[in-house]
Structures are given as structure tokens and as C-alpha cells.
MDAnalysis code that builds the backbone (N, CA, C; Angstrom):
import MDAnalysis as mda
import numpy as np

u = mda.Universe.empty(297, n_residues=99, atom_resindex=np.repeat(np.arange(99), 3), trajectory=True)
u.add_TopologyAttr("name", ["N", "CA", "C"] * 99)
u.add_TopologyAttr("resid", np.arange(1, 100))
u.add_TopologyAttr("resname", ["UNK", "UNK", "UNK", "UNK", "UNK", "UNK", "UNK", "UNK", "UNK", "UNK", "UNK", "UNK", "UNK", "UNK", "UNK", "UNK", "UNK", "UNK", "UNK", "UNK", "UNK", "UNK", "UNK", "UNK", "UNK", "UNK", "UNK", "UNK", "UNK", "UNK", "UNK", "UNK", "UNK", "UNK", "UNK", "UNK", "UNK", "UNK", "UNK", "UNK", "UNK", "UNK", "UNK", "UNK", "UNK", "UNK", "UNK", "UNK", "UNK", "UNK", "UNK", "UNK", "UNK", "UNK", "UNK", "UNK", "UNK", "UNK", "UNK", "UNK", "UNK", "UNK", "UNK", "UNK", "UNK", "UNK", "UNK", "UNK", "UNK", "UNK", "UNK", "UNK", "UNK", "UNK", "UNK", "UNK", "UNK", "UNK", "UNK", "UNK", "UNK", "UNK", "UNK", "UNK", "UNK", "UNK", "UNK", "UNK", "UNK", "UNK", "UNK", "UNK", "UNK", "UNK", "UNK", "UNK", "UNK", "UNK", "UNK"])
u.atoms.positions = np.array([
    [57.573, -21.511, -104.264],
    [56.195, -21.253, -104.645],
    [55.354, -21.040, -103.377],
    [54.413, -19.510, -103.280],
    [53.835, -19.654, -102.117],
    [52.731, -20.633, -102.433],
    [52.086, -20.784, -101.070],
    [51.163, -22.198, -100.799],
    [50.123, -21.263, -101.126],
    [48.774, -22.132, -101.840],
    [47.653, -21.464, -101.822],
    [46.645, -21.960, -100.430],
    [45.792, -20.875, -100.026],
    [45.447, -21.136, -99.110],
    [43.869, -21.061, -99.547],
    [42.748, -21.544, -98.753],
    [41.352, -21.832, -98.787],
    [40.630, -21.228, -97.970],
    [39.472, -21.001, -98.116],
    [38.467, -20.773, -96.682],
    [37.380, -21.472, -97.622],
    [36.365, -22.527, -97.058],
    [35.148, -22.657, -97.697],
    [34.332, -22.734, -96.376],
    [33.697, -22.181, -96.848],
    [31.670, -22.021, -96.594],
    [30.938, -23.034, -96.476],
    [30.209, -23.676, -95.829],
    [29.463, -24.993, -96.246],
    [27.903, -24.499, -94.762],
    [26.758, -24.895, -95.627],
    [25.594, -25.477, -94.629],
    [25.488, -27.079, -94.490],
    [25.151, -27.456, -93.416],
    [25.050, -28.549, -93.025],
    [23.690, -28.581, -92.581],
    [22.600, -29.388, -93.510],
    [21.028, -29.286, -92.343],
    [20.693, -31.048, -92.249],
    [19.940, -30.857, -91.584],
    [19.917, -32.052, -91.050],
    [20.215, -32.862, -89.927],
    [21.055, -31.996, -89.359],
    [22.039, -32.478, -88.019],
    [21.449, -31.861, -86.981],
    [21.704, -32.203, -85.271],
    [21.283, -31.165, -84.707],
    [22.886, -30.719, -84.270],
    [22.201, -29.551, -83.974],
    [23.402, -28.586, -83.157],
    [23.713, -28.589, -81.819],
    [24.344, -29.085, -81.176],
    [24.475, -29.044, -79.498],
    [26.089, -28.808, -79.416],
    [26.404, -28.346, -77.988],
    [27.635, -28.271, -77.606],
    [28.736, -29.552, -78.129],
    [28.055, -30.630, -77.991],
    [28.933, -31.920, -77.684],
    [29.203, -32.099, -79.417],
    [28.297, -32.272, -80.547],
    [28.558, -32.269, -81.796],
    [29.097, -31.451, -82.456],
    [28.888, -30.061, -81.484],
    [29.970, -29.209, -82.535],
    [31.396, -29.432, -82.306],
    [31.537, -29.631, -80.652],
    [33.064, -29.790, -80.448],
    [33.443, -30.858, -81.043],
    [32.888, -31.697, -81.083],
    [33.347, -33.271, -81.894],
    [34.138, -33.140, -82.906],
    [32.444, -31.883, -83.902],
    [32.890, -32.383, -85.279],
    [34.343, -31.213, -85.850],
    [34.527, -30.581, -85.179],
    [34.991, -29.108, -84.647],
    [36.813, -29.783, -84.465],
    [36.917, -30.546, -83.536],
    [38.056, -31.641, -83.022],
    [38.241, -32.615, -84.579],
    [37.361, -33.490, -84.672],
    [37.445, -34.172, -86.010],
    [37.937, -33.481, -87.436],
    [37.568, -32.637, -87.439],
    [38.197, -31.669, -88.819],
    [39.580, -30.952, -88.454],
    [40.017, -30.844, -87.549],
    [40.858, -30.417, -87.204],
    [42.023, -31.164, -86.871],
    [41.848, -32.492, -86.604],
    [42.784, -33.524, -87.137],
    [43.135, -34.353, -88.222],
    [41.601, -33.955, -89.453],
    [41.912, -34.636, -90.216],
    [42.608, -33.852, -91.482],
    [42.498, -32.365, -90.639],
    [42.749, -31.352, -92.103],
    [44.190, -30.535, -91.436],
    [45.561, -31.145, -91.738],
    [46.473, -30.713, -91.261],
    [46.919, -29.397, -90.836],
    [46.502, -28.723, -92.101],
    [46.628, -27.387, -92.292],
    [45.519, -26.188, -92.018],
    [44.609, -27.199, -91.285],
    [43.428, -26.296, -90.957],
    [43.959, -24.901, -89.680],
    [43.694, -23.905, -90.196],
    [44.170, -22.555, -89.341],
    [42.873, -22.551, -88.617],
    [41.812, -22.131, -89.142],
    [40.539, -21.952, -88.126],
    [39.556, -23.035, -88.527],
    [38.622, -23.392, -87.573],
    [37.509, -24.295, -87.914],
    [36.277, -23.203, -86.850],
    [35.577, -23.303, -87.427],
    [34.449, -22.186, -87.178],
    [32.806, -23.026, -87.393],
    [32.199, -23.156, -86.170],
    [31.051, -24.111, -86.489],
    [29.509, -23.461, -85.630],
    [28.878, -22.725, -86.377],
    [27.568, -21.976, -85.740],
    [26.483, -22.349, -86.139],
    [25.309, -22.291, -85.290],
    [23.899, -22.760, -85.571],
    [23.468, -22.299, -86.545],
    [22.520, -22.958, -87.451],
    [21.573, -22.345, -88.208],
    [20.288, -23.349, -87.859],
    [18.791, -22.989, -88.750],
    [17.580, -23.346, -88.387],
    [18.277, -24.900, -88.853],
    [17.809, -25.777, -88.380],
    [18.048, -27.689, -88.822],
    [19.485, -27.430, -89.019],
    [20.571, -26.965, -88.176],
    [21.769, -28.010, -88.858],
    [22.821, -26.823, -87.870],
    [24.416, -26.520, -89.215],
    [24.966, -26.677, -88.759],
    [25.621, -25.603, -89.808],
    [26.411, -24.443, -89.590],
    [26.922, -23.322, -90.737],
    [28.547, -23.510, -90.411],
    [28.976, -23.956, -91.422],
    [30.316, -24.378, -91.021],
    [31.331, -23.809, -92.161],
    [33.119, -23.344, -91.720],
    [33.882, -22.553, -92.370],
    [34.944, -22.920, -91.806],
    [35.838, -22.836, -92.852],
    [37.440, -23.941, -92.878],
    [38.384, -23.209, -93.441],
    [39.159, -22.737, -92.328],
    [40.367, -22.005, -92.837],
    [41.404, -22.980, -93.277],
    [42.483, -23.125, -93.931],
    [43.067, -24.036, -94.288],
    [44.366, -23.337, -95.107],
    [45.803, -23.069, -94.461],
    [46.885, -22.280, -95.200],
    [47.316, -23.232, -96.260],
    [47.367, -24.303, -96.462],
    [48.011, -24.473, -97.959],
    [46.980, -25.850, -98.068],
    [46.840, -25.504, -99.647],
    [46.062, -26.955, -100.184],
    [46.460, -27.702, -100.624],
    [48.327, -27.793, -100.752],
    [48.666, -28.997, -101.623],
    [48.548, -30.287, -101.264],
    [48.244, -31.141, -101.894],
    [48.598, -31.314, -103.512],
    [47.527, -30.825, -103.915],
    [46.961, -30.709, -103.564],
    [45.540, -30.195, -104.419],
    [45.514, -29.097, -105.388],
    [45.009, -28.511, -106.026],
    [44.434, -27.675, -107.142],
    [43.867, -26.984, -106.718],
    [43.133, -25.976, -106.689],
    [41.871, -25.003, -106.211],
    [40.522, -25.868, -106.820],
    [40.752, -26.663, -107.711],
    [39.638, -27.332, -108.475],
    [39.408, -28.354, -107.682],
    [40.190, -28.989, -107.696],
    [40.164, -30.243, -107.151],
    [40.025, -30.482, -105.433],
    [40.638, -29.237, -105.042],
    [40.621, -29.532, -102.912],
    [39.002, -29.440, -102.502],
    [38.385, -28.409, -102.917],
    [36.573, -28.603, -102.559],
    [36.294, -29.745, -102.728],
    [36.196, -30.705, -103.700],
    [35.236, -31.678, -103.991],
    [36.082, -32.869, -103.062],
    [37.282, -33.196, -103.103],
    [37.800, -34.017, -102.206],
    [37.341, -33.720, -99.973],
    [37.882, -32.364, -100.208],
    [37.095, -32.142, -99.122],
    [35.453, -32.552, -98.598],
    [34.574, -32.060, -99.028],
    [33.292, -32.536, -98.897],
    [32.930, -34.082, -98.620],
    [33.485, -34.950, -99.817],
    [33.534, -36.206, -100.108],
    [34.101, -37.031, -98.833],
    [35.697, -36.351, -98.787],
    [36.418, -37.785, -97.730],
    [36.438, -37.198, -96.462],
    [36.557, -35.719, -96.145],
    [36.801, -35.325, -95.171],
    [35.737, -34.637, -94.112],
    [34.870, -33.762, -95.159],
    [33.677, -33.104, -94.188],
    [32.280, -34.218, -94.325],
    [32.079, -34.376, -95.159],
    [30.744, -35.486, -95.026],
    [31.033, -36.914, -94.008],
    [32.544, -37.580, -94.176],
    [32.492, -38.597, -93.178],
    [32.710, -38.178, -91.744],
    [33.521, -37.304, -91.194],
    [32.917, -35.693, -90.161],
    [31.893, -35.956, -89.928],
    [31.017, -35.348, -90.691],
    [29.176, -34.780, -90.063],
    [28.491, -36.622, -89.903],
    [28.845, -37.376, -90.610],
    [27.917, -38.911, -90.309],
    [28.912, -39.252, -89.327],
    [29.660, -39.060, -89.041],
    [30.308, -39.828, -87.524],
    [30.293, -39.156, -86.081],
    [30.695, -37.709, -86.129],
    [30.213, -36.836, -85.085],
    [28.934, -36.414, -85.094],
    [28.226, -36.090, -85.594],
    [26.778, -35.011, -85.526],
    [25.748, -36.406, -85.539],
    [24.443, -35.893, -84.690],
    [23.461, -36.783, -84.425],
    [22.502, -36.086, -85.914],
    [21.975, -37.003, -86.570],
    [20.856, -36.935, -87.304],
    [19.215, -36.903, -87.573],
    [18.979, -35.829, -88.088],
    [17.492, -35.908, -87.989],
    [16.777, -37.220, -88.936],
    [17.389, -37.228, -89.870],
    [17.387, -38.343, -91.256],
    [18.094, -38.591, -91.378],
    [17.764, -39.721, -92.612],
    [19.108, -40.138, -93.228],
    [19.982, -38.989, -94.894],
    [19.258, -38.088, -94.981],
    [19.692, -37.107, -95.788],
    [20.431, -36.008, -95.102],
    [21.104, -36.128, -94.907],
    [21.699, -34.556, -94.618],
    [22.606, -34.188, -95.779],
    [22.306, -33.010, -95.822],
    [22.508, -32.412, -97.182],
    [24.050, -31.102, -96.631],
    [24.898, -31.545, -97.405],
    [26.366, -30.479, -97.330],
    [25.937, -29.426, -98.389],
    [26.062, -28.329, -98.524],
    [26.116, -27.388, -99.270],
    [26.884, -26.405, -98.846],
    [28.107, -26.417, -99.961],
    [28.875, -24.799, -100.208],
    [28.451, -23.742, -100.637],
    [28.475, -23.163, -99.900],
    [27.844, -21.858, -99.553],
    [28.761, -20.640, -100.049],
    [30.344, -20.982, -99.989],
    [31.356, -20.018, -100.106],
    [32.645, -20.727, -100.331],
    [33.389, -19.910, -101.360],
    [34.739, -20.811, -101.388],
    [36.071, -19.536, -101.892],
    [36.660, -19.391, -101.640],
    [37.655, -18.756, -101.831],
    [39.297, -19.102, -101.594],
    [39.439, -18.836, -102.895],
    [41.414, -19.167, -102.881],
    [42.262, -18.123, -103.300],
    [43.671, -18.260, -102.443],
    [44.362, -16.943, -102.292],
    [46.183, -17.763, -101.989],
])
């Protein structure tokens, strides 16, 4: 069975953007997401425009790998690497695609 593979989309505001937090959070996703092929992390106004290549999602589902992602892997990411403007920073998928 081929592997399904991912790319998602996400804004991150709230955070600031500097060299040192992107590489962090940039390094951090990239060890925690085995199969991550690219990690891609560019400014936007308040935050942070972020995109996750990723060749296979198992065990996961196409249903099920977004919401686990966000939850265990990219939100505890952005509160441990990235400095905060508040205490809200808001994740939003922006883009998601499976193949």
C-alpha cells in the first residue's frame, strides 16, 4: 500500500518572528514529525505562516493526522519555542492536502 502523504498550511499569530524562533520551532517539528520532508516557516503581520511536508501519515487517516497534529505536535512547538505576544495565540489551517 503506497503511504499517503500531507502538506498542511497553518497561520500562527501571536508569536513574534525572529531568526532564533523560527529555527527553534523549525528544528522542533522536525524531530518531532518523523516523516517530515520539508518544514517551511515565513513571516506574516503578528506571527508566523507555517507548512509541513510530511511523506507518509500512518497510522493516521487523512481525518484524523490534522487534528492530532495541531493538538500534540504543532501547538506544544509554538508554546515552547516561539516568544509570545499573549496568552492567545491562535493556530489556524489555512491549507491541507492529501495525496
Amino acid at each position: 500500500m503506497k503511504p499517503i502523504t500531507a502538506i498542511l498550511g497553518y497561520v500562527i499569530r501571536g508569536v513574534s518572528y525572529d531568526k532564533q524562533n523560527r529555527q527553534a520551532l523549525v528544528e522542533e517539528l522536525q524531530q518531532n514529525l518523523e516523516h517530515a520532508s520539508a518544514v517551511t516557516a515565513l513571516p506574516v503581520v503578528d506571527g508566523i505562516s507555517l507548512e509541513l511536508e510530511v511523506s507518509d501519515i500512518a497510522p493516521f487517516s487523512s481525518d484524523s493526522f490534522e487534528p492530532y497534529i495541531a493538538e500534540h505536535v504543532l501547538g506544544p512547538a509554538v508554546r515552547s519555542k516561539c516568544e509570545s505576544y499573549d496568552s492567545d495565540v491562535e493556530l489556524r489551517l489555512i491549507n491541507k492536502r492529501f495525496h
